[in-house]
C-alpha positions as CSV (number, residue, x, y, z in Angstrom):
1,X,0.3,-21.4,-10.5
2,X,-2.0,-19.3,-8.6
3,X,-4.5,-19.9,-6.0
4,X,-6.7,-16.8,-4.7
5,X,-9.4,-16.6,-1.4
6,X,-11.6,-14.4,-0.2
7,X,-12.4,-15.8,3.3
8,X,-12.1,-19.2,3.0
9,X,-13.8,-19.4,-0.5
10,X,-12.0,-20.1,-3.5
11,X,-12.6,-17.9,-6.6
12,X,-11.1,-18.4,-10.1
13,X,-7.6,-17.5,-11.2
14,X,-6.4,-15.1,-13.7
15,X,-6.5,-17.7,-16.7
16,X,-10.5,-18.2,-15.8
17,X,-10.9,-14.2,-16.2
18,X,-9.6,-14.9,-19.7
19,X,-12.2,-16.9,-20.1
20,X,-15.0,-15.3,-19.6
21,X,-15.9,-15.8,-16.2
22,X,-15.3,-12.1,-14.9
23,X,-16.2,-10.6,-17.8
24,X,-14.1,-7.5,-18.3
25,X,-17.0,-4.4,-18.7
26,X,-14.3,-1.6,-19.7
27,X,-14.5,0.0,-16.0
28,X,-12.4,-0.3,-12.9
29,X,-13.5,-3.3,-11.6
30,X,-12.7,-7.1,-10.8
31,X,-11.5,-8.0,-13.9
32,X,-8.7,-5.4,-14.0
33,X,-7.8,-5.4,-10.3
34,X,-7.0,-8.9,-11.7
35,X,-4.9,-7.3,-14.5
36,X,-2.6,-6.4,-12.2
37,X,-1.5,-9.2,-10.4
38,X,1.2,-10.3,-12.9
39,X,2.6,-6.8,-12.2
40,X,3.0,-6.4,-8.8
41,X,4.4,-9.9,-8.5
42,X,6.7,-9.6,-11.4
43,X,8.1,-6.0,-9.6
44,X,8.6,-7.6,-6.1
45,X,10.3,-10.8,-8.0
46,X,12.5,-8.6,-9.3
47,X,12.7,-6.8,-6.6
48,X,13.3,-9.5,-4.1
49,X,16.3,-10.3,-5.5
50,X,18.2,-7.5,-4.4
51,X,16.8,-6.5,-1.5
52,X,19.3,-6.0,1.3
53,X,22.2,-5.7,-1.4
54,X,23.9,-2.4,-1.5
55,X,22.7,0.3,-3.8
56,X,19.3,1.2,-5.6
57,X,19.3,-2.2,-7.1
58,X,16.2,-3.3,-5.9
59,X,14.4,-0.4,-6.6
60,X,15.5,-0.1,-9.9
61,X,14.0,-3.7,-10.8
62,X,10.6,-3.1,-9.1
63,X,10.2,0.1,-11.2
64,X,11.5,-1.8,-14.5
65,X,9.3,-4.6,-14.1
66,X,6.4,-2.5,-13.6
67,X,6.8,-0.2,-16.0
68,X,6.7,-3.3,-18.4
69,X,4.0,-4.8,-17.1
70,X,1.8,-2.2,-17.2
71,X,1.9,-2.1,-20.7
72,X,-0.2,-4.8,-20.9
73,X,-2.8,-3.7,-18.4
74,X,-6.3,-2.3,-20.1
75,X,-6.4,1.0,-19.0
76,X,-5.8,4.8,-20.4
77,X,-3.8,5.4,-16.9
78,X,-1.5,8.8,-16.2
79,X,0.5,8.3,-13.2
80,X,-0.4,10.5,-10.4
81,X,2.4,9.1,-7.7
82,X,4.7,6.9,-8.8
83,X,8.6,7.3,-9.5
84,X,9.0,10.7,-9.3
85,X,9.7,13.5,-11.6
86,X,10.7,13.5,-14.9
87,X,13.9,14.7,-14.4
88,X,14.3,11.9,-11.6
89,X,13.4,8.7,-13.8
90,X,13.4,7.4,-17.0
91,X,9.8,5.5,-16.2
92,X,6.6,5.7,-14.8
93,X,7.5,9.8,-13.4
94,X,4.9,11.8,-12.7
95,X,2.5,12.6,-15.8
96,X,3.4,9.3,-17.4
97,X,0.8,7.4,-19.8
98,X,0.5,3.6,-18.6
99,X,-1.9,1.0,-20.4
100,X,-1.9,-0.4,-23.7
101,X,-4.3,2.8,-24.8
102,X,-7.7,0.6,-24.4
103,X,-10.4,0.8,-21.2
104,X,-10.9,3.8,-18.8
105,X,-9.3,7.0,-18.1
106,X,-7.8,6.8,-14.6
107,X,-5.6,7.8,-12.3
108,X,-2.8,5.1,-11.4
109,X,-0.6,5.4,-7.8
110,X,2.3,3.2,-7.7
111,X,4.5,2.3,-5.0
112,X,8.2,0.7,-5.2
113,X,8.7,-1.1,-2.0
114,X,6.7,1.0,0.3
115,X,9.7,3.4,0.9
116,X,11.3,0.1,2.6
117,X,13.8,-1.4,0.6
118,X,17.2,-0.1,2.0
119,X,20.1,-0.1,0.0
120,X,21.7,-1.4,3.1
121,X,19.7,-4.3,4.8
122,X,16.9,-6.5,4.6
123,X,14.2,-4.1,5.7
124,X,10.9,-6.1,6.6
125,X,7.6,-4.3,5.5
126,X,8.5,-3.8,1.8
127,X,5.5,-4.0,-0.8
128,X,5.2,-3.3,-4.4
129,X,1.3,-1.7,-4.6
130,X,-0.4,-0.2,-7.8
131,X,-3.8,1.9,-7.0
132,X,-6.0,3.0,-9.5
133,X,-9.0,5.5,-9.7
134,X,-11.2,7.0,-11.6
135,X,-9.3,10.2,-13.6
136,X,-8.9,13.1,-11.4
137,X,-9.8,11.3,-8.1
138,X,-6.5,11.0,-6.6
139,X,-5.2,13.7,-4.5
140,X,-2.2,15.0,-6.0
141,X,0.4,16.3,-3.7
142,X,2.7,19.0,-4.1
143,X,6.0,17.2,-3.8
144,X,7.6,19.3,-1.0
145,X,4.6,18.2,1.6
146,X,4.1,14.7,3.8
147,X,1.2,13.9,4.9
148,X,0.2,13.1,8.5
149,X,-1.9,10.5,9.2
150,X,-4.5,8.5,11.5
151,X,-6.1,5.0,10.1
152,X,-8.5,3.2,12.0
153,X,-10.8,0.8,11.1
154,X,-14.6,2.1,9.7
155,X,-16.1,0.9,12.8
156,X,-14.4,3.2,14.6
157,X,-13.9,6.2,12.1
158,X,-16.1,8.3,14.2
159,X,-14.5,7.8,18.0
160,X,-11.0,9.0,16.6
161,X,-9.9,12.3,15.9
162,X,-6.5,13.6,14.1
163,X,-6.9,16.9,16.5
164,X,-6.8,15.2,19.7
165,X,-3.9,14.2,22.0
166,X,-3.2,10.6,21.2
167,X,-3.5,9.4,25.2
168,X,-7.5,10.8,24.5
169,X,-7.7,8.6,21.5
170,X,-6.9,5.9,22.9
171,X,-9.2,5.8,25.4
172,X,-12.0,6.4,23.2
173,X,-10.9,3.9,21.0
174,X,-10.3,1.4,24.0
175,X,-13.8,1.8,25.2
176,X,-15.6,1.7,21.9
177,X,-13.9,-1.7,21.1
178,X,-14.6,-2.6,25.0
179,X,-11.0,-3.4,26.1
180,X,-8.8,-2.5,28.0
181,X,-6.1,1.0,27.1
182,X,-3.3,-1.8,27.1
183,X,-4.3,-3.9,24.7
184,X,-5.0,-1.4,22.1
185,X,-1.9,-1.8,19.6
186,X,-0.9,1.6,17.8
187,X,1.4,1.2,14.6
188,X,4.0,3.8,14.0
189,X,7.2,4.5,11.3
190,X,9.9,3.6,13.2
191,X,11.7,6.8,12.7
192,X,13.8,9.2,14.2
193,X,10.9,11.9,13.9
194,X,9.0,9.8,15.9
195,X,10.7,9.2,19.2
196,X,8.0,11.6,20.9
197,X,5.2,10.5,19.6
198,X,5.9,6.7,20.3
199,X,6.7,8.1,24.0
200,X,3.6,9.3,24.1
201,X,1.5,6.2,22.8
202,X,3.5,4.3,25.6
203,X,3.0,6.6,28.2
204,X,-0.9,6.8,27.5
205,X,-0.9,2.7,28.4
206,X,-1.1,1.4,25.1
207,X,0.7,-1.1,23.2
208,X,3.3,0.4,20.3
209,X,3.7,-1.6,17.5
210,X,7.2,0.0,15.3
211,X,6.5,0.0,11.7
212,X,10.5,-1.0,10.2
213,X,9.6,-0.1,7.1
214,X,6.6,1.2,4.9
215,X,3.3,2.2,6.1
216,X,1.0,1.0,3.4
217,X,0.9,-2.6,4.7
218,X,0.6,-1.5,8.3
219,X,-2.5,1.4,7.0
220,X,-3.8,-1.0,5.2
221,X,-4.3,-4.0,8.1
222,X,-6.1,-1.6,10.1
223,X,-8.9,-2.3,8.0
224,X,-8.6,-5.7,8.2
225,X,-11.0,-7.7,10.1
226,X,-8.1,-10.2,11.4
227,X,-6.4,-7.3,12.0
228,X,-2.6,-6.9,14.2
229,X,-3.3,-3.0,14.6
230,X,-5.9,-0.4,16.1
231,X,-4.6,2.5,14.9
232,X,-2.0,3.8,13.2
233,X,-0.2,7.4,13.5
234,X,2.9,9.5,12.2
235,X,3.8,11.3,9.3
236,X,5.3,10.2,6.1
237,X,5.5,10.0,2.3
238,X,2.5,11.9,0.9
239,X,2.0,9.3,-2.1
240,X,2.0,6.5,-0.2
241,X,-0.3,7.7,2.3
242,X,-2.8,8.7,-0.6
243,X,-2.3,4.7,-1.9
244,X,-2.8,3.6,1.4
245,X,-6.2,5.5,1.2
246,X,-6.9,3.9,-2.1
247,X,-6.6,0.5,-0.2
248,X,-8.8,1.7,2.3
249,X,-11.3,3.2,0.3
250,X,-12.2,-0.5,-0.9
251,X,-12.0,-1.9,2.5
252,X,-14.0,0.5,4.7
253,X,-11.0,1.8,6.7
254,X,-10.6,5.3,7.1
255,X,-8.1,7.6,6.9
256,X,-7.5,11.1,8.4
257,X,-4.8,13.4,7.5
258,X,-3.0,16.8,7.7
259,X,-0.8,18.0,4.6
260,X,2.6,18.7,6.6
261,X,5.7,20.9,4.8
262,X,8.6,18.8,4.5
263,X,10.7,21.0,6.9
264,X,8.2,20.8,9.6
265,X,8.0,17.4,9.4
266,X,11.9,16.7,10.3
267,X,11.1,19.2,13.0
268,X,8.6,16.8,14.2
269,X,5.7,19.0,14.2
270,X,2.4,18.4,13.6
271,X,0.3,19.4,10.7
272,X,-1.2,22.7,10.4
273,X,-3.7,22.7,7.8
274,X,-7.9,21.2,7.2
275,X,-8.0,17.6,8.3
276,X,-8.6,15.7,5.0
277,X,-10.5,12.7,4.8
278,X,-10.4,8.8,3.0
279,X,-12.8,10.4,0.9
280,X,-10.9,13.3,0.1
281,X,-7.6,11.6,-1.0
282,X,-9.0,9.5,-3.3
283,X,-13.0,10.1,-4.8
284,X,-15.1,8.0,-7.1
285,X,-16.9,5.2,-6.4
286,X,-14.5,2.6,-8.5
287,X,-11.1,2.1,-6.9
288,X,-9.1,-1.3,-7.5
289,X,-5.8,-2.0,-5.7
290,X,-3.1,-4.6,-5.8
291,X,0.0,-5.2,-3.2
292,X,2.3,-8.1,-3.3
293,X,5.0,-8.7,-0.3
294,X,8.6,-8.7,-1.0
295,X,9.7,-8.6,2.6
296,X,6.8,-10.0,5.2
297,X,4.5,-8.0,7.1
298,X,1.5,-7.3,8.9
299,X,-0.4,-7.6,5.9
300,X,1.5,-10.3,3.7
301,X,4.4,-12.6,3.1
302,X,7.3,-11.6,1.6
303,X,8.8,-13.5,-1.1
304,X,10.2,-16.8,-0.4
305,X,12.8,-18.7,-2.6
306,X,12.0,-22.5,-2.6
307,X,15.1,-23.1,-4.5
308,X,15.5,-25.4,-7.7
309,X,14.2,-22.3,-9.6
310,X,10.9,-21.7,-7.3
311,X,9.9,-18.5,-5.8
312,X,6.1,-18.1,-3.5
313,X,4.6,-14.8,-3.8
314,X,1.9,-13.6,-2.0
315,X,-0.7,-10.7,-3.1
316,X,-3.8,-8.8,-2.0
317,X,-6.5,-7.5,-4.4
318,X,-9.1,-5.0,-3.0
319,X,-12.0,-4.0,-5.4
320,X,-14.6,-1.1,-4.3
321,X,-17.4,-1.9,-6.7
322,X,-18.0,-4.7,-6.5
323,X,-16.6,-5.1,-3.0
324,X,-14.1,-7.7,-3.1
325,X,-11.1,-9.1,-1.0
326,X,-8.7,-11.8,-2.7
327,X,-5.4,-13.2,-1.2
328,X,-3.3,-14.6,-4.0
329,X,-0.5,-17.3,-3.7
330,X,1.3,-17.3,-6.5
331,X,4.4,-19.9,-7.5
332,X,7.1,-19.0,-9.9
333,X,9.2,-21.0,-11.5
334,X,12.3,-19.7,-13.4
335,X,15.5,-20.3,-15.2
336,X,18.2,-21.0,-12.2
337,X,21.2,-18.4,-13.0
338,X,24.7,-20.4,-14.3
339,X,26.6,-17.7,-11.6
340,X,26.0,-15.9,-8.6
341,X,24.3,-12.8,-9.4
């Protein structure tokens, strides 16, 4: 059973879109954001199960369960960030052809967990995500590179800037929203290559907010107009920054980033190169993304076993054209295992 808002209006469910009443046109837009509920549910399901058990368990099942449920997706997709090489994965690598053959030629992003499910613990911040884009409007990154990053909101795009010392930013940002430097909340990996640069959000008087795990919910709730963060900076996972700017692209947020080598980036240095923009790591006008929680975070519930064979999920659907937010609350019910698995 699923319920979905946008605001506090109800729109129709997935079984209605059968129907007729969004009317797939053979383009990226409402209907097939739709489309791909079922899969980002079905991959943090499965992933849920395992997350905070030891090994690559959960992973494993996120990328199994998507790679069968995209099969049933309309789209000619090739996957532009998703498991990894070829070499890597059996599914879903890089280069791989996803869609049942039928509807447009794009680009498809895909990310297992956010780069949050530890093979070790419960890690909060987990997501399953699937972005998709016009063909050839994803930025493709050359593996060995991260990306550093800077999200804000769109109404303050223009009072930010990647090249400036973060205690500068904050004051501009502080005084455009007309508050004070200590109630501006910056979001940041909580990672060892970090450790300087939360330092210096602390020292500049504002409010550090530690990402545990991915950064695509915490991006992504920048953007969000009941938003938990100003502004969010670090470096991390190239593909999931460029899905995280796929998400943004169809909420207004905006992105700025530096391409930063690998090596560097354990260094904790800063990017180097041209500062690249939301519109730069993902083009076209049509963009549709899809994110269900499997651990809770700033932007969604993780999955919560009801017992008696019931499971809540909870999913965000962003559409650029036309411009739509839907929050989906999904129940599942399922055959109760006979042992402990």
């Amino acid at each position: 059973m699923r319920t979905h808002e946008r605001g506090t209006s109800e729109a129709p469910g997935r079984a209605a879109a059968a129907e007729g009443v969004f009317a797939w046109n053979g383009g990226l837009d409402d209907a097939l954001a739709l489309e791909l509920v079922p899969v980002t549910e079905a991959a943090a399901l499965a992933a849920g199960r395992w997350a905070g058990h030891s090994g690559d368990s959960a992973r494993l099942a996120a990328v199994d369960a998507t790679h069968t449920g995209l099969r049933s997706v309309p789209m000619r997709g090739v996957v532009v960030l998703g498991a990894g090489a070829r070499e890597d994965t059996p599914a879903l690598f890089h280069g791989a052809e996803v869609g049942y053959g039928d509807g447009p030629a794009c680009d498809v992003g895909i990310s297992f967990g956010d780069g949050a499910l530890s093979e070790t613990r419960d890690v909060p911040c987990a997501l399953t995500a699937i972005a998709v884009a016009e063909r050839g409007a994803m930025l493709d990154p050359p593996p060995e590179f991260d990306l550093e990053k800077l999200v804000v909101a769109a109404d303050f795009a223009d009072v930010v800037d990647l090249t400036r010392p973060v205690a500068e930013n904050v004051r501009m940002l502080a005084a455009a929203k007309g508050v004070r430097v200590s109630d501006v909340v910056v979001a940041v990996l909580n990672r060892p290559r970090h450790v300087a640069l939360a330092r210096e959000i602390q020292d500049a008087g504002a409010r550090l907010h530690l990402l545990e795990g991915g950064e695509i919910a915490g991006a992504v709730a920048t953007a969000r107009a009941e938003r938990q963060v100003d502004l969010l900076l670090g470096t991390g996972s190239a593909a999931q920054g460029v899905i995280a700017a796929a998400a943004l692209s169809c909420l207004g947020g905006s992105m700025q980033a530096r391409l930063v080598p690998r090596d560097a980036r354990r260094a904790g240095e800063p990017g180097t190169g041209g500062v690249l923009r939301t519109e730069d790591l993902v083009r076209g006008e049509n963009v549709v993304f899809c994110a269900t929680g499997v651990t809770s975070s700033e932007l969604l519930g993780g999955i919560r076993n009801e017992g008696a064979g019931r499971a809540i999920a909870q999913s965000v659907v962003l559409c650029s054209n036309p411009d739509t937010v839907r929050t989906v609350r999904s129940e599942h019910r399922y055959a109760r295992p006979s042992g402990h698995e």
